[in-house]
N, C-alpha and C positions, 0 to 999 in steps of 0.2 A: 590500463588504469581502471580501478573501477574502486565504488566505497559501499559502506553497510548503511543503509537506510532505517532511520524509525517511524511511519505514520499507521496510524489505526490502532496501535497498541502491537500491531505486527512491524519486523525486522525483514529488510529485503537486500539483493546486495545487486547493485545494479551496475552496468560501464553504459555508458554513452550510446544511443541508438536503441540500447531495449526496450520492449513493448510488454507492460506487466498491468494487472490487475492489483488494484489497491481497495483499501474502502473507500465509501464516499468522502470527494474533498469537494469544497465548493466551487464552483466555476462551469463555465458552457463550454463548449467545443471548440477547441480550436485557441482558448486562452493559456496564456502561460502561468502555468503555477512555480513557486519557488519552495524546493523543504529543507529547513536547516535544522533538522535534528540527525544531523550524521554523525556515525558513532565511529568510522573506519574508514580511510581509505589508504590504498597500496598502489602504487606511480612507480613503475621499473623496481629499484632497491630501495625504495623506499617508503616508509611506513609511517603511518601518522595514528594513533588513539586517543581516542577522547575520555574524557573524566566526567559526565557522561559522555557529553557533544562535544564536537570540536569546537573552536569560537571561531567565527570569521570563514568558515566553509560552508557551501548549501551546494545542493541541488535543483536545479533545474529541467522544468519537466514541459509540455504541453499536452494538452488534456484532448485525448481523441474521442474517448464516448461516455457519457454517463448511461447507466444501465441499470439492470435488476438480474441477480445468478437466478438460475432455475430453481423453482419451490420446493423445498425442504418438507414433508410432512413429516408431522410428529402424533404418532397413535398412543393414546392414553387406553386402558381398561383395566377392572378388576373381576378377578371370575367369580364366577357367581353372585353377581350384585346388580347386573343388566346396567354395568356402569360403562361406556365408550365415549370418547372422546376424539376428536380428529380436527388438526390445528395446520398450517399453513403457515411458512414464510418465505418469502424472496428478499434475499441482503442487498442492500443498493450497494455498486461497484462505479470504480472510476478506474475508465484505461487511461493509462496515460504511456509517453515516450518520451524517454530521459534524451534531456537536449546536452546538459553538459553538467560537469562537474565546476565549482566555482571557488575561488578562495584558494588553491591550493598551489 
């Protein structure tokens, strides 16, 4: 079994047990988050699509780390103009591990 997930504005397709990187969702370590924006899920021969979302199915997750991905530089310049720039980010992440599929 496994469904298509939607948080962060990204799509993920997860089964029960996996361990994936999201974007930041609120909560501390070790609490249970719940996401019911599921767009797919497929159980043996059977298939279920949502119009977005399905109604009445979510996701179930627990939240193992909140964190920060490695820094992303971004170099700005223009030649000949003694113009440079140099900018930094780290995206804040949320691991989590899908506890179970609900609703379905």
């Amino acid at each position: 079994m496994y469904a298509i997930i939607q948080t962060g504005g990204k799509q993920y397709q997860v089964s029960p047990g996996d361990v994936l990187r999201v974007e930041s969702l609120k909560g501390e370590k070790g609490e249970t988050v719940s996401i019911p924006e599921v767009l797919f899920v497929a159980r043996d021969q059977e298939i279920l699509v949502g119009r977005p979302f399905l109604e009445g199915v979510s996701v179930t997750a627990e939240i193992l780390h909140q964190g920060r991905n490695r820094k992303v530089l971004v170099f700005k310049h223009k030649r000949r103009k003694g113009y440079k720039k140099l900018v930094g980010h780290r995206q804040p992440y949320t691991q989590i591990k899908i506890k179970a599929i609900q609703g379905v």
